[in-house]
C-alpha positions as CSV (number, residue, x, y, z in Angstrom):
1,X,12.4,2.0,33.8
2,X,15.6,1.4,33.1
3,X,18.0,4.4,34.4
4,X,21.4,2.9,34.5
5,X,24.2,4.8,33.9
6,X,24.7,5.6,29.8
7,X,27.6,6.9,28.5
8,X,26.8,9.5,25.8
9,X,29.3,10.8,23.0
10,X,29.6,14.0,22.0
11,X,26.1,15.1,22.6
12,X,25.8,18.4,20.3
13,X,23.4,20.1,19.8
14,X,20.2,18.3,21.7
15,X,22.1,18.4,25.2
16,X,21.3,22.2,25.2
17,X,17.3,21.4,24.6
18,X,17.6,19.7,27.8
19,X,17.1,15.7,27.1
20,X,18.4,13.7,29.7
21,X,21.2,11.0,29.0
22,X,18.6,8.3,27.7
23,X,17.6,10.4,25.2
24,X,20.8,11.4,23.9
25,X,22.2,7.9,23.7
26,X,19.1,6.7,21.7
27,X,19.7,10.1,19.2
28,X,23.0,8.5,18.7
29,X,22.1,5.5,18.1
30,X,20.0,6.4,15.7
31,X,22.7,8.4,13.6
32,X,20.9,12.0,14.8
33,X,23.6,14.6,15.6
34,X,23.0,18.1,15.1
35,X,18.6,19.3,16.0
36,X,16.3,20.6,13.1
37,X,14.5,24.1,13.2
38,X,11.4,22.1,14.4
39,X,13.0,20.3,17.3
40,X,15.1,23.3,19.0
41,X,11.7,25.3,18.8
42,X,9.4,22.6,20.0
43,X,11.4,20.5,22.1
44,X,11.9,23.0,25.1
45,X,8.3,24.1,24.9
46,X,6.8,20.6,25.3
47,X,9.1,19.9,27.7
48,X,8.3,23.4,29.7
49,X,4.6,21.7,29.4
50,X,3.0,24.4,27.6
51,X,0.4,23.4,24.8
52,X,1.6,24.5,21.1
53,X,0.6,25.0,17.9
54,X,4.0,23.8,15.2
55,X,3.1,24.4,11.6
56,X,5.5,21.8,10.4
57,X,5.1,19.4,7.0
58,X,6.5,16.1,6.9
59,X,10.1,15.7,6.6
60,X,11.1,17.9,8.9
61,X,11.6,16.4,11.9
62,X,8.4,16.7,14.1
63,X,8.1,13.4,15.3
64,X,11.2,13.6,17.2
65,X,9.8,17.2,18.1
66,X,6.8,15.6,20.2
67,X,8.7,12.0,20.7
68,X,11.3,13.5,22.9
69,X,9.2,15.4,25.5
70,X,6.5,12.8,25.9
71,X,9.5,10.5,26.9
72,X,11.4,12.8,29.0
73,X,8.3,13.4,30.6
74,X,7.0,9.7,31.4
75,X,6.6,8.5,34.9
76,X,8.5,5.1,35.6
77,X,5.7,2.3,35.7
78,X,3.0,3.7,35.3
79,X,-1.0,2.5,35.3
80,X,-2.0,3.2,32.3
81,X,-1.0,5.5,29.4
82,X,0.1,8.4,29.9
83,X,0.6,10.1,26.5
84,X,-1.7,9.6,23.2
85,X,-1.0,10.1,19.9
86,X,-3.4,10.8,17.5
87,X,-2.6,10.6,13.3
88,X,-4.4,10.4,10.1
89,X,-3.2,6.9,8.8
90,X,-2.3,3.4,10.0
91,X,0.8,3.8,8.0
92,X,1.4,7.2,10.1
93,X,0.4,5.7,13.6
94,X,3.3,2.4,12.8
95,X,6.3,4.8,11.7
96,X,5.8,7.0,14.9
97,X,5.3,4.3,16.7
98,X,8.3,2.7,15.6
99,X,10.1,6.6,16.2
100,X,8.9,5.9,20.1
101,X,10.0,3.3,20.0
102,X,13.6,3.5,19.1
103,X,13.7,6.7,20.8
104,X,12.6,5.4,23.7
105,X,14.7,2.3,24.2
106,X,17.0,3.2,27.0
107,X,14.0,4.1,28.9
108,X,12.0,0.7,28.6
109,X,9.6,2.9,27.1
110,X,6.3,0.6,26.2
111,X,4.4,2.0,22.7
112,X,1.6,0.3,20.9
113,X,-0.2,1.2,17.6
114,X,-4.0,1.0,17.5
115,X,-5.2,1.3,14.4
116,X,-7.7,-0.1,11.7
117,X,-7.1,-3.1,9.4
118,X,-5.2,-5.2,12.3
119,X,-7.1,-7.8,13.6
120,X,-8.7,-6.4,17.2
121,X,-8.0,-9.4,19.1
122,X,-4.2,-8.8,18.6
123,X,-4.7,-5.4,19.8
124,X,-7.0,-6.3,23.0
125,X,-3.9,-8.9,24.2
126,X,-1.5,-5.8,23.9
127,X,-3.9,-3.9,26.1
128,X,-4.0,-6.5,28.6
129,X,0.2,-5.5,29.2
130,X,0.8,-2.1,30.7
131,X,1.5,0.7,27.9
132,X,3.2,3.9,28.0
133,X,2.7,5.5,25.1
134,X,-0.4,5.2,22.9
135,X,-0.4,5.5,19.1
136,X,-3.2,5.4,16.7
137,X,-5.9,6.2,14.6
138,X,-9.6,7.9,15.5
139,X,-11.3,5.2,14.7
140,X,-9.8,2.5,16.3
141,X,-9.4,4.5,19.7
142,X,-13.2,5.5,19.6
143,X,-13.8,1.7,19.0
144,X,-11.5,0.6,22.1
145,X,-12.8,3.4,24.2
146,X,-16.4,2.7,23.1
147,X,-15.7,-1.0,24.2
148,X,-13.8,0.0,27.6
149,X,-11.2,-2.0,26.3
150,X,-8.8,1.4,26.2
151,X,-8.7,3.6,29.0
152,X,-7.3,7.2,28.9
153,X,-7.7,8.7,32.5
154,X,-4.1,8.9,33.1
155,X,-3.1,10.5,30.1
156,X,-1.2,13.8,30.8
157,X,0.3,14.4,27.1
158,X,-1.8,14.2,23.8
159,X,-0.4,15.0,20.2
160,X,-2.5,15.6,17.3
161,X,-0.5,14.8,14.2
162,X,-0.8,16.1,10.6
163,X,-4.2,17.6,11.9
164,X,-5.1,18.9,8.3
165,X,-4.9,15.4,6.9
166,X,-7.5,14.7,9.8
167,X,-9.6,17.6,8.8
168,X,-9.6,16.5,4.7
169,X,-10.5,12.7,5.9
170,X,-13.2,13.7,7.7
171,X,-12.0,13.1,11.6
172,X,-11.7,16.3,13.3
173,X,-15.3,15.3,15.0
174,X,-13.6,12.0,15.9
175,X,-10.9,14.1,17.5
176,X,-12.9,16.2,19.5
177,X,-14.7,13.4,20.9
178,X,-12.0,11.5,21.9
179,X,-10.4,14.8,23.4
180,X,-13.7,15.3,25.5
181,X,-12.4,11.2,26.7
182,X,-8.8,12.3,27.8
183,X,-8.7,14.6,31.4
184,X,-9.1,18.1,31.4
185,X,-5.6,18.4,33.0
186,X,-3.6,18.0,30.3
187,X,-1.0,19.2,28.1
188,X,-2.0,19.8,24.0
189,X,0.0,20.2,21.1
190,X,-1.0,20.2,17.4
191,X,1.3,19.6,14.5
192,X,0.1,20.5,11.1
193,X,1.9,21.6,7.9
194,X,-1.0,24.0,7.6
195,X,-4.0,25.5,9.8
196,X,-7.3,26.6,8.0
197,X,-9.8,28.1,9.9
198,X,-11.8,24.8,11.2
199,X,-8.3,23.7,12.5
200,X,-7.9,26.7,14.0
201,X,-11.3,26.6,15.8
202,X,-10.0,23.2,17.4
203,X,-6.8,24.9,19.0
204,X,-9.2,27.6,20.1
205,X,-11.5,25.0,22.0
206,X,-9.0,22.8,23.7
207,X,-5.7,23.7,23.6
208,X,-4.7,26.4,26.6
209,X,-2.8,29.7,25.7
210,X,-0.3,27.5,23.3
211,X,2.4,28.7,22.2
212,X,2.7,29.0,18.5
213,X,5.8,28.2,16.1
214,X,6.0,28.2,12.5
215,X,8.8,26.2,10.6
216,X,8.2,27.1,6.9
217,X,10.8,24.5,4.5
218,X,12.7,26.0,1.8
219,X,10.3,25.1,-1.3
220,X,13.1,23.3,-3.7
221,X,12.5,21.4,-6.8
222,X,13.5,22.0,-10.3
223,X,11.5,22.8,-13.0
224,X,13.2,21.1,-15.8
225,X,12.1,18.0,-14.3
226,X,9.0,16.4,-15.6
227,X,7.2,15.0,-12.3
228,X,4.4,12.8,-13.0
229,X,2.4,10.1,-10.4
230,X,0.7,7.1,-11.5
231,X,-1.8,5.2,-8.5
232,X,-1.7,1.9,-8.4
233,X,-3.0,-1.2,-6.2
234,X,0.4,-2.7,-4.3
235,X,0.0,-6.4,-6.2
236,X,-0.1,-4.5,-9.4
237,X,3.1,-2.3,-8.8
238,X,5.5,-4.4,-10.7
239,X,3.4,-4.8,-13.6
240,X,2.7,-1.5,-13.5
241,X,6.3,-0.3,-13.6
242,X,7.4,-2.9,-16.4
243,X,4.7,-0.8,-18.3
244,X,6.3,2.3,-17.6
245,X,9.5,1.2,-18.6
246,X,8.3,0.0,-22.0
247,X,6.4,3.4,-22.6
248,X,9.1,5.6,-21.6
249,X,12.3,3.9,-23.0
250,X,15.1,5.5,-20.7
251,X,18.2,5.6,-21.7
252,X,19.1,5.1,-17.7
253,X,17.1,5.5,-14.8
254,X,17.4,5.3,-11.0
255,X,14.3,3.1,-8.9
256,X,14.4,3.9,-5.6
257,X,12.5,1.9,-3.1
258,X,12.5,1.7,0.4
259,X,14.6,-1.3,2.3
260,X,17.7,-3.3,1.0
261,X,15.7,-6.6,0.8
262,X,13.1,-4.9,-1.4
263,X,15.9,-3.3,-3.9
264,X,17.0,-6.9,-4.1
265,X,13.9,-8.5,-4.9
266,X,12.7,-6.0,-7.3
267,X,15.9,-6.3,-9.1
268,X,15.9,-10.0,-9.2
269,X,12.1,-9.6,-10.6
270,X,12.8,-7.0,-13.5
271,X,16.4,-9.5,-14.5
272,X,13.9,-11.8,-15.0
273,X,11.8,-9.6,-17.3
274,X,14.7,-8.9,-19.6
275,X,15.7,-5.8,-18.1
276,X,19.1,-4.4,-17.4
277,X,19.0,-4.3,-13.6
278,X,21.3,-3.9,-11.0
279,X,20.3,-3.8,-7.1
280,X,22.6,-1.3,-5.2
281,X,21.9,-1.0,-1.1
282,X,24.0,-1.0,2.2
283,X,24.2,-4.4,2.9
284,X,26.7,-5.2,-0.2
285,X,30.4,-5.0,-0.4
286,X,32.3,-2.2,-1.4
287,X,33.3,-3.8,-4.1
288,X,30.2,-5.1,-5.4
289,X,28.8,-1.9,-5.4
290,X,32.3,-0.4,-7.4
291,X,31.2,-3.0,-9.9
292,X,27.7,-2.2,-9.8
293,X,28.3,1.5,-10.1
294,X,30.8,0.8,-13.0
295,X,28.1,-1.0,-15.2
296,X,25.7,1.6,-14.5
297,X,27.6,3.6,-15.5
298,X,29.5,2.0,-18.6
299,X,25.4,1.5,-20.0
300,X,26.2,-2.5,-19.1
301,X,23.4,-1.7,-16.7
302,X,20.4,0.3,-17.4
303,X,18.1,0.0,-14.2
304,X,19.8,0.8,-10.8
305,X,17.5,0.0,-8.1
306,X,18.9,1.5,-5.2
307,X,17.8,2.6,-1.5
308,X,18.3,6.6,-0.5
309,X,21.0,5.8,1.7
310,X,22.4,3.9,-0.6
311,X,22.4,6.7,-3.4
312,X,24.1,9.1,-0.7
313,X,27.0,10.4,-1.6
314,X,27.4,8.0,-4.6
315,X,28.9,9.7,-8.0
316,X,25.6,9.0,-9.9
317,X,25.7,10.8,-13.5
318,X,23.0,12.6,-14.5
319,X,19.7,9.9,-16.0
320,X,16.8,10.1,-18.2
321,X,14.5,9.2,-15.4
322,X,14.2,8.9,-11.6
323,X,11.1,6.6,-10.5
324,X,10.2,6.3,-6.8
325,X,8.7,2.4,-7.1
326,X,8.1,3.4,-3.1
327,X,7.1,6.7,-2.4
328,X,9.7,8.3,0.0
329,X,7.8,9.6,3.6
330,X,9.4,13.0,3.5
331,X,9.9,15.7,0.9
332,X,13.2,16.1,1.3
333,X,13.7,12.7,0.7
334,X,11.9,13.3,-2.8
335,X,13.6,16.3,-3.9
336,X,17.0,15.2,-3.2
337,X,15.9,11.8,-5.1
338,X,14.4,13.3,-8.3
339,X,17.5,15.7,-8.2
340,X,19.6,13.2,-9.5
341,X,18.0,13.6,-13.5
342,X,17.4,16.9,-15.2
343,X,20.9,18.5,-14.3
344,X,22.8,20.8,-15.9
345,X,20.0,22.2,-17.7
346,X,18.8,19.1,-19.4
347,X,15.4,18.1,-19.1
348,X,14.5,14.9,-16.6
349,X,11.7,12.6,-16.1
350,X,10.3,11.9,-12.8
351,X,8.1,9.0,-12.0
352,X,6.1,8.3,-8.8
353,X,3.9,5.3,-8.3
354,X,1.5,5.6,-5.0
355,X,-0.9,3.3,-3.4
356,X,-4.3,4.4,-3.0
357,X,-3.5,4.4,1.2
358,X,-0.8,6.4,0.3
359,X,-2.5,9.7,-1.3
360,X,-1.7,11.5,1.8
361,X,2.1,11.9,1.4
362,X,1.7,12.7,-2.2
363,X,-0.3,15.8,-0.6
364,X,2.3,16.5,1.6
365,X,5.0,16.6,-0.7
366,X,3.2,18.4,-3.4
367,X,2.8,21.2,-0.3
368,X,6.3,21.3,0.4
369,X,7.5,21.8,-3.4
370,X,4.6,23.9,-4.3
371,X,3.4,22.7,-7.0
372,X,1.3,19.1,-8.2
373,X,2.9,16.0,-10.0
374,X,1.2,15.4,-13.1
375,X,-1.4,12.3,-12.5
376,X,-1.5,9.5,-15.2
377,X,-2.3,5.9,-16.1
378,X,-0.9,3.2,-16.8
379,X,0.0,2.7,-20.6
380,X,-1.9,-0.2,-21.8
381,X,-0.2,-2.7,-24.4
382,X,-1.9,-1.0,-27.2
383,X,-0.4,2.6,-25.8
384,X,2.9,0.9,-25.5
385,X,3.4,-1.0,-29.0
386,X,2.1,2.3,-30.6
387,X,4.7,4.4,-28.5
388,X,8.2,1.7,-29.4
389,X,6.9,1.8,-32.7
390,X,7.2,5.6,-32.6
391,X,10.8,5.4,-30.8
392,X,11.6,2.6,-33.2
393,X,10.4,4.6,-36.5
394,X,12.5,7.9,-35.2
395,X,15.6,6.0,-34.8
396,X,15.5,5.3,-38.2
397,X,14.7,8.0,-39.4
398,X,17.9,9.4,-37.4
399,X,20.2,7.2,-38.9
400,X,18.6,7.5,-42.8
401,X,18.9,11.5,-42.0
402,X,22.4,11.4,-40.2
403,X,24.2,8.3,-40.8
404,X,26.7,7.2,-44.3
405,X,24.6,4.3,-45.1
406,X,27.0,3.1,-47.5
407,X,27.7,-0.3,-45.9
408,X,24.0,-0.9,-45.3
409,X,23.6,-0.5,-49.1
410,X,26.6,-3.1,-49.8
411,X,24.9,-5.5,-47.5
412,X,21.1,-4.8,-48.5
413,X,22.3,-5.7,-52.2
414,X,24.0,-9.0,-51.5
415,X,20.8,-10.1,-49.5
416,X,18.0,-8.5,-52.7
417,X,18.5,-11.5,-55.2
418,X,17.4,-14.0,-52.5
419,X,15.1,-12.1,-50.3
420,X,12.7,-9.6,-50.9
421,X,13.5,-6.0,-49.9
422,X,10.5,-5.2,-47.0
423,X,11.5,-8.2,-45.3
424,X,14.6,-7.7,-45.5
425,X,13.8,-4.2,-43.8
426,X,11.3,-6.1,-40.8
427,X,14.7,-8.9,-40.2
428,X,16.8,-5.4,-39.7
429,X,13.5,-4.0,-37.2
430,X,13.6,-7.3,-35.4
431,X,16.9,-7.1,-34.8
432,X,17.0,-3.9,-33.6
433,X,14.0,-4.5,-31.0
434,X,16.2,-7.3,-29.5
435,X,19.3,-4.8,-29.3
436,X,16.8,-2.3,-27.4
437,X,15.6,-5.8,-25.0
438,X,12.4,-5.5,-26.2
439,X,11.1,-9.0,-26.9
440,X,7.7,-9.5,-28.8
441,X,5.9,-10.4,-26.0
442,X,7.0,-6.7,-24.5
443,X,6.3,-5.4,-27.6
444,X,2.0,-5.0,-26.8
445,X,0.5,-5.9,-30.1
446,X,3.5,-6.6,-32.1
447,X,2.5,-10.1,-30.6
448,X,-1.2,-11.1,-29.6
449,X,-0.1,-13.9,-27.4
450,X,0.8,-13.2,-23.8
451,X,1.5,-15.1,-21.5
452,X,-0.8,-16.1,-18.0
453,X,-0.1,-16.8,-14.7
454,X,0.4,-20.7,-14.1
455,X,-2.9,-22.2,-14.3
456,X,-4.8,-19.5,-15.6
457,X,-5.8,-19.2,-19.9
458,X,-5.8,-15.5,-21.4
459,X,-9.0,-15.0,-23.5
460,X,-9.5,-12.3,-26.0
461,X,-13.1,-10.8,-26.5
462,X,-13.4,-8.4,-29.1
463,X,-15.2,-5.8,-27.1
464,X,-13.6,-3.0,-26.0
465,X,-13.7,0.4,-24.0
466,X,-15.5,2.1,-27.3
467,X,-18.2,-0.3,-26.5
468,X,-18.9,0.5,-22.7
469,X,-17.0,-2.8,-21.4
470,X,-16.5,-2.7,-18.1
471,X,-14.5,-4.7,-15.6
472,X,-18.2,-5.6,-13.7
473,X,-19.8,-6.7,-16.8
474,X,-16.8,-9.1,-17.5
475,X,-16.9,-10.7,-14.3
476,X,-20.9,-10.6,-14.1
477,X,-20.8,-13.0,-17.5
478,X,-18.1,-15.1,-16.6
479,X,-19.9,-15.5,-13.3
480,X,-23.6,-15.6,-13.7
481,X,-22.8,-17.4,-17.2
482,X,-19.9,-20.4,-16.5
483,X,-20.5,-20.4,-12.8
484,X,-17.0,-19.5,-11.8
485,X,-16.8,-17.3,-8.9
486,X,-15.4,-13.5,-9.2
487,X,-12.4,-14.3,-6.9
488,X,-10.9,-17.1,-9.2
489,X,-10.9,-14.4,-12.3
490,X,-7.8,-13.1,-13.2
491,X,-6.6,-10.0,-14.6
492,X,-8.8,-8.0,-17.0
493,X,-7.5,-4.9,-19.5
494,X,-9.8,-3.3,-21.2
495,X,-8.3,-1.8,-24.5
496,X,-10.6,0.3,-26.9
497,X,-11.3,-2.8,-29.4
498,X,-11.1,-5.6,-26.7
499,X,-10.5,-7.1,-23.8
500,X,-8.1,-9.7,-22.2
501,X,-9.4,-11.5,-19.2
502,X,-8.1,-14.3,-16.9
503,X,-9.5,-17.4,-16.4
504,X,-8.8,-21.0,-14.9
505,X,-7.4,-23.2,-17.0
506,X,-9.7,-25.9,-16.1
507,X,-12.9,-23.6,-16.9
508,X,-11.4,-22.1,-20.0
509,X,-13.5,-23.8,-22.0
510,X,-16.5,-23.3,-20.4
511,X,-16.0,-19.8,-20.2
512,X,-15.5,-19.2,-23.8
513,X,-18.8,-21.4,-24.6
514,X,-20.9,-19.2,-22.2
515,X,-19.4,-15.7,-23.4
516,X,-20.3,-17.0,-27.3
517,X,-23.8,-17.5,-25.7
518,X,-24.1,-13.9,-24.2
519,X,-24.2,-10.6,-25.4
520,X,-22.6,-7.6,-23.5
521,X,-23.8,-3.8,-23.6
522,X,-26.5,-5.4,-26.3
523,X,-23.3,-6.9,-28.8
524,X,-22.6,-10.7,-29.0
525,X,-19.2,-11.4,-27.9
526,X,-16.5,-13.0,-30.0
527,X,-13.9,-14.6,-27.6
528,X,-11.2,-16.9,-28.0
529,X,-8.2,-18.7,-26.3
530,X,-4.7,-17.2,-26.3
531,X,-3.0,-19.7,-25.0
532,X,-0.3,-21.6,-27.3
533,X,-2.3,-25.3,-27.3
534,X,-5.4,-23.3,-29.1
């Protein structure tokens, strides 16, 4: 490994835990200067090679807690691996692997991530190279050790990470039989933001005399802030969100998401909704972000889609609603995010969406602030049109209450000998909806038509969820019925009165032919075309 001479700036605090020069550089580098509670108590136990027991959550720096020693510790050139890392997730096993990693760099230090969902084959040529450090899930290792692909004989170091999560996703057996894989001769340590008994059984079984340490994170949120989740598929997110944003209205609302080149694209993809949205990260100017900041702030700009370095630091007033679009990996991350509405003793709105793959961190935050966000779905159009409606109705009802409506009066009287008063009433609505950027097709059922994806027809079948519709029994008609495989249908929303399904374009016709033919949940089906040519 590479052992050249380094030259190492002030080195603070993680020169007294004992790192050599490699390591420090690489903390540098990486913009780490001062150690958390986690790594000055862990840091010189691993590295003294006693096993240990950390009771840490997410957040608070335990990767570099167990990342540091099993580096210090690595033998140059080794034959095999020599340390093993064991997690709950895929998602898990690539950001500590990626820790290693960078941690790791001055040392030539060679990490690779086993886990399910990544085609083997990739994973069997990275096992033909020599590997330091090994990083994955149970199941995968089980499967490379079951298939002698993956030996473990020189391992000296093994981590088990958010053991907990292991134990609520079923893989503490899988755990203890790959620990029965690695030597005897070995060093142990177990990092979990809590330890219930069966936990506690596995520390009892293999880990020698360890020594224990506790690092218990100041529980922050505030409780004037509304914190609600909504799970969503990842292909649906942005749909999803435009939803949200419909239903809640905010007068101004901070998105976070996690990289630069995601803040951009997702505020290139709500412009092109209608929204007001502005993209603010650190790969812009300083004076494009001046401007950006100034429009946000001016109300020019209602969205600001920004990353959390990006918001560090920056003068953000107080908003209406904070919506993580990614959820962040740490809880501090999440409290100082959602900490930017609900200040001053005004009430806030918080918004999380999660993927299913990602219900894990939502536990691990809920832990750290003690209590659960509020779970929900997704409005649907019906929800929506019924909620600006509502919004609509008691800004008007503001104004009539509130407002000198003498020059409304002058105005409504010049316009009532050639126009009738109600519609006079639904042109001022209309206008107003365009004021608020709410166009009809936004609008749910202000507007029946909406629009497809290219080469796909919306159809409308007047059966709904008060009839027992499912998703399966829409696809099992338009299936078994027209012949068109499940894979090529679109979208499907269920409403309570009816449904709006996807379909080719070239099979629309058939499709609405067979579904006349058919009846669904014992009811014939009424469908139609929404598409402007029909």
């Amino acid at each position: 490994m590479n052992n050249s001479t380094l030259t190492v700036m002030n080195p603070s605090g993680f020169a007294a835990l004992g790192l050599s020069p490699a390591l420090l550089a690489a903390l540098r580098d990486v913009g780490f200067e001062q150690p958390m509670p986690v790594q000055t108590e862990a840091i010189p136990v691993l590295l003294s090679g006693r096993d240990a027991i950390v009771q840490a959550h997410t957040g608070t720096g335990k990767t570099a807690a167990f990342a540091l020693p099993i580096l210090q510790g690595l033998v140059p050139y080794g034959h095999g691996p020599q340390a093993l890392v064991l997690t709950p997730t895929r998602e898990l096993a690539i950001q500590v692997a990626e820790a290693i990693h960078r941690l790791g760099r001055y040392l030539d230090a060679r990490v690779l991530a086993l886990y399910g969902g990544q085609p083997i084959e990739r994973q069997l040529r990275a096992l033909r190279h020599p590997v330091d450090v090994i990083v994955g899930t149970p199941g995968r290792i089980m499967d490379h050790l079951r298939r002698e692909t993956l030996r473990l004989d020189q391992v000296r170091v093994v981590i088990l990470d958010e053991a907990d999560e292991m134990l609520d996703m079923g893989f503490i057996e899988d755990v203890e039989w790959i620990l029965e894989h690695v030597p005897r001769e070995r060093q142990t340590a177990l990092f979990s933001a809590t330890i219930p008994p069966r936990i506690r059984q596995l520390t009892q079984r293999y880990l020698r005399a360890p020594v224990t340490i506790a690092i218990h994170p100041e529980r922050v949120t505030v409780p004037s802030i509304a914190q609600t989740v909504y799970e969503v598929a990842a292909h649906a997110k942005l749909e999803a969100l435009s939803r949200i944003l419909d239903y809640e209205a905010p007068t101004s609302a901070i998105i976070f998401v996690r990289t630069k080149s995601g803040a951009d694209e997702l505020a290139h993809k709500l412009q092109s909704l209608g929204y007001a949205a502005e993209a603010i990260h650190g790969d812009l100017s300083q004076a494009m972000r001046d401007r950006a900041m100034q429009r946000f702030r001016a109300g020019q700009v209602d969205l600001l889609i920004a990353t959390d370095v990006a918001a560090r630091g920056l003068d953000i007033p107080a908003v209406s609603h904070v919506i993580n679009f990614d959820i962040p990996s740490d809880p501090e991350s999440y409290v100082h995010r959602i900490g930017r509405t609900g200040r001053a003793g005004a009430t806030g709105t918080a918004i999380t969406l999660i993927e299913p793959r990602e219900r894990w961190l939502l536990r691990t935050i809920e832990r750290a602030i003690g209590q659960r966000l509020i779970p929900k779905r997704i409005p649907t159009r019906e929800e929506i049109a019924r909620r600006q409606r509502e919004l609509l109705g008691a800004s008007l009802s503001e104004v009539i209450e509130q407002r000198d409506l003498e020059l409304g009066r002058r105005i409504v009287d010049q316009l009532l000998p050639d126009h009738d008063a109600v519609d006079i009433a639904a042109a001022a609505v209309l206008l107003l909806l365009e004021a608020r950027n709410v166009s009809p097709e936004r609008a749910g059922d202000l507007t029946e038509i909406e629009r497809a994806e290219p080469g796909m027809v919306r159809l409308r079948l007047e059966l709904g969820r008060r009839d027992g519709i499912r998703p399966s029994d829409i696809v099992g008609a338009i299936a078994n019925e027209a012949g068109i495989p499940g894979k090529e249908i679109g979208q499907i929303e269920i409403a309570d009165r009816y449904t709006l399904v996807d379909v080719p374009q070239r099979a629309a016709d058939r499709v609405v032919a067979a579904l006349s033919r058919t009846r669904l949940r014992g009811r014939a089906v009424v469908v139609r075309r929404l598409d402007s040519t029909r």
